[in-house]
Wavefront OBJ file of the C-alpha trace (Angstrom):
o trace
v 16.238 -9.324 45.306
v 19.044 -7.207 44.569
v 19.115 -4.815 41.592
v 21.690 -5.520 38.992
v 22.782 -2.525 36.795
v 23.194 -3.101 33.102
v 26.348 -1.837 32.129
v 27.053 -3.678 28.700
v 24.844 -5.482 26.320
v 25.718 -8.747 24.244
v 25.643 -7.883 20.715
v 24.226 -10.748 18.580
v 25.129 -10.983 14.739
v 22.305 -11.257 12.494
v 21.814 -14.742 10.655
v 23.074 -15.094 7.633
v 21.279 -15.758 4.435
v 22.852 -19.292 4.367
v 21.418 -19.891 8.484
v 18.832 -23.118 8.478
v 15.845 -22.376 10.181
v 13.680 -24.722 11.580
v 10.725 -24.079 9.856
v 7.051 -25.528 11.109
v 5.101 -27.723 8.073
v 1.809 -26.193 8.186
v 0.463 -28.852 6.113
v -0.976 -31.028 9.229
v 1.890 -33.045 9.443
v 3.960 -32.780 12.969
v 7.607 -32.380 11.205
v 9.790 -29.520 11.518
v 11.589 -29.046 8.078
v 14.729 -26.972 8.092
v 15.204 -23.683 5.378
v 17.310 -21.300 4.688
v 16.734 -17.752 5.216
v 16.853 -17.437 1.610
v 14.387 -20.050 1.043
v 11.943 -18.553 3.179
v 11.954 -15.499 1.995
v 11.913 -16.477 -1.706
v 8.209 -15.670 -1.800
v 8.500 -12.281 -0.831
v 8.686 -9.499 -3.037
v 8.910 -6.197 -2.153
v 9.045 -3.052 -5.220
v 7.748 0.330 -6.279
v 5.269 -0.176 -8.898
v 4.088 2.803 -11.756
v 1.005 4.042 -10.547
v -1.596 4.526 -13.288
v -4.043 7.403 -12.532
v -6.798 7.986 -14.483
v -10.160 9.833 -14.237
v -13.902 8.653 -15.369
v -13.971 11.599 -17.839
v -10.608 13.256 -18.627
v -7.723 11.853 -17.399
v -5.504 13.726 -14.609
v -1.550 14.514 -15.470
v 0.937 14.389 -12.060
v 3.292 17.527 -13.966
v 5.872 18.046 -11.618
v 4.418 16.524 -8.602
v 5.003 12.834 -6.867
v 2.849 9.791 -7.818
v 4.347 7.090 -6.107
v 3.245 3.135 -5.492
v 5.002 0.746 -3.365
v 3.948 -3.049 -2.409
v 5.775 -5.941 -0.176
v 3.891 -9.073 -1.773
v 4.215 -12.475 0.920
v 2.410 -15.580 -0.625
v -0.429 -13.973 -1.828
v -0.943 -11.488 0.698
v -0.254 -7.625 -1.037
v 0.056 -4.796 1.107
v 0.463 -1.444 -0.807
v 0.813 2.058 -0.608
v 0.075 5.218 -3.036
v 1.956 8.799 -2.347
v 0.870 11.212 -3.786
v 1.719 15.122 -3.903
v 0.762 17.405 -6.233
v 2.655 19.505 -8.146
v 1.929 23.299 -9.534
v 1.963 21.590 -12.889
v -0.333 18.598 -11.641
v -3.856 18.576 -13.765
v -6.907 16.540 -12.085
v -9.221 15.743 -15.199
v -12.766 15.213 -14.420
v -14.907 12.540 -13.312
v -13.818 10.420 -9.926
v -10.169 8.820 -9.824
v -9.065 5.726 -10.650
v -6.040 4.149 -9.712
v -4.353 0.700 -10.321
v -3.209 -2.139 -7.490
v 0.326 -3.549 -8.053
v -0.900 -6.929 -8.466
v -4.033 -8.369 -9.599
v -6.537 -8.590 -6.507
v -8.480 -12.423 -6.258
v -12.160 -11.708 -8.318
v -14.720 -10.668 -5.467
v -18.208 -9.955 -6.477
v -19.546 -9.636 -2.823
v -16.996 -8.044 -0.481
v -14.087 -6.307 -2.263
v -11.009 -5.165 -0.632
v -11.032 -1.533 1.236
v -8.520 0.597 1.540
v -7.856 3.720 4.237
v -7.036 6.518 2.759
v -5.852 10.221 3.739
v -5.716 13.427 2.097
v -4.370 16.973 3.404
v -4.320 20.321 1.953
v -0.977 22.116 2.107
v -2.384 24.204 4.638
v -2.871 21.013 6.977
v -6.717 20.378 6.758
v -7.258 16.622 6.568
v -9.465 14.315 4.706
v -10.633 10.734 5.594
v -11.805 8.775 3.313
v -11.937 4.579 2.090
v -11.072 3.266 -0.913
v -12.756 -0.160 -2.962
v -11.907 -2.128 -5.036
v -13.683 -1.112 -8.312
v -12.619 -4.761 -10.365
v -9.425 -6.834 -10.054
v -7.190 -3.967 -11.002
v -8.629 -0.357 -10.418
v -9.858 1.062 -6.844
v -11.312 4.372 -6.421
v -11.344 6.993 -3.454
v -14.939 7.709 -1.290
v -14.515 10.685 0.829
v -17.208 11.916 3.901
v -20.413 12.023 2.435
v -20.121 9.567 -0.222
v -17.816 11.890 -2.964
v -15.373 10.135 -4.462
v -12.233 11.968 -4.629
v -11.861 14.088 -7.807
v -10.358 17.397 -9.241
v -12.910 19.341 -6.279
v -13.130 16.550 -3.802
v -12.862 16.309 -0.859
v -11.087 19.692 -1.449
v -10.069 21.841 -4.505
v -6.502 20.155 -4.662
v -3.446 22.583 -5.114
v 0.241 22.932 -5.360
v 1.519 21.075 -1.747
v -1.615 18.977 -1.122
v -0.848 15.462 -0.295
v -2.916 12.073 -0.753
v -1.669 8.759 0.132
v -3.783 5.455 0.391
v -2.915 2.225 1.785
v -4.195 -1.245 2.437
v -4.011 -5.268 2.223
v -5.745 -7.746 -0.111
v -5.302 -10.955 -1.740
v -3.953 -11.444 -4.723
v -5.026 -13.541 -7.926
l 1 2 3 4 5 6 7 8 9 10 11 12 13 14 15 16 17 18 19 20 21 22 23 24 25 26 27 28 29 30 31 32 33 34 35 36 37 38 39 40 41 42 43 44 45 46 47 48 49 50 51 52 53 54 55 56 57 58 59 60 61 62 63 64 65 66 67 68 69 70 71 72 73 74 75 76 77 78 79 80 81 82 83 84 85 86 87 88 89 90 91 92 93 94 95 96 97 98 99 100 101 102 103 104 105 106 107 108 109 110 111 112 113 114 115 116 117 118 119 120 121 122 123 124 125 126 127 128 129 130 131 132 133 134 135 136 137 138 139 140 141 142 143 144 145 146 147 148 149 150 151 152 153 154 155 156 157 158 159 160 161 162 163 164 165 166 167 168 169 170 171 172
């Protein structure tokens, strides 16, 4: 067989909005309903949220430095992200950190939701460490060794460090 250089590709406009779909009923039944892009997507929503950070014993301040929450919600699937970088007027309270989920999580008393999450000094040491679900709302940081993440831990944070958590759960 003969090799065919490609010299040109076919560009192909993306659908519009308006564009039906043909759209498979999950339901059981064997139909195929038509949508709209619009219509399909109507569930999604996709924003930055206002992180709330607090602390078990005195609350932490983010000063100057970038605390920032982002989610894409699908049906009731929520997958977030948490940036943050501290500041030289950032102030870490005491006690382990708390922070709040964009959207209330389902209620699991067995297995709740983990998240990954990664830390880095400004010098470019990095930190592993998960983060649970502490009720429907809140989730704290564990780093090696069972700390959870705090004005010391897993480091003593400073001006440049970096901390950003991400993950996936159900919503309410």
């Amino acid at each position: 067989m003969a090799r065919k250089k490609i010299t040109q590709l076919t560009a192909h406009a993306a659908p519009a909005l308006t564009d039906i779909l043909p759209i498979v009923d999950l339901s059981g039944t064997a139909t195929t309903k038509k949508s709209t892009i619009t219509q399909v997507l109507s569930p999604l929503v996709s924003a930055s949220y206002a992180v709330t950070w607090t602390a078990v014993s005195v609350n932490p301040a983010i000063g100057d430095g970038t605390l920032v929450g982002l989610f894409l919600q699908v049906g009731k699937v929520v997958d977030f992200s948490i940036t943050m970088i501290v500041g030289s007027t950032t102030t870490f309270g005491t006690g382990a950190w708390i922070f709040t989920l964009p959207v209330v999580s389902l209620a699991m008393t067995v297995s709740r939701p983990v998240f990954q999450a990664y830390a880095q000094t400004a010098g470019g040491v990095p930190f592993m460490g998960l983060a649970r679900a502490s009720n429907t709302t809140t989730f704290r940081v564990v780093a090696e060794g069972s700390v959870y993440f705090d004005f010391d831990s897993p480091f003593v944070w400073a001006s440049g460090d970096f901390f950003n958590v991400f993950g996936r759960y159900w919503a309410a």
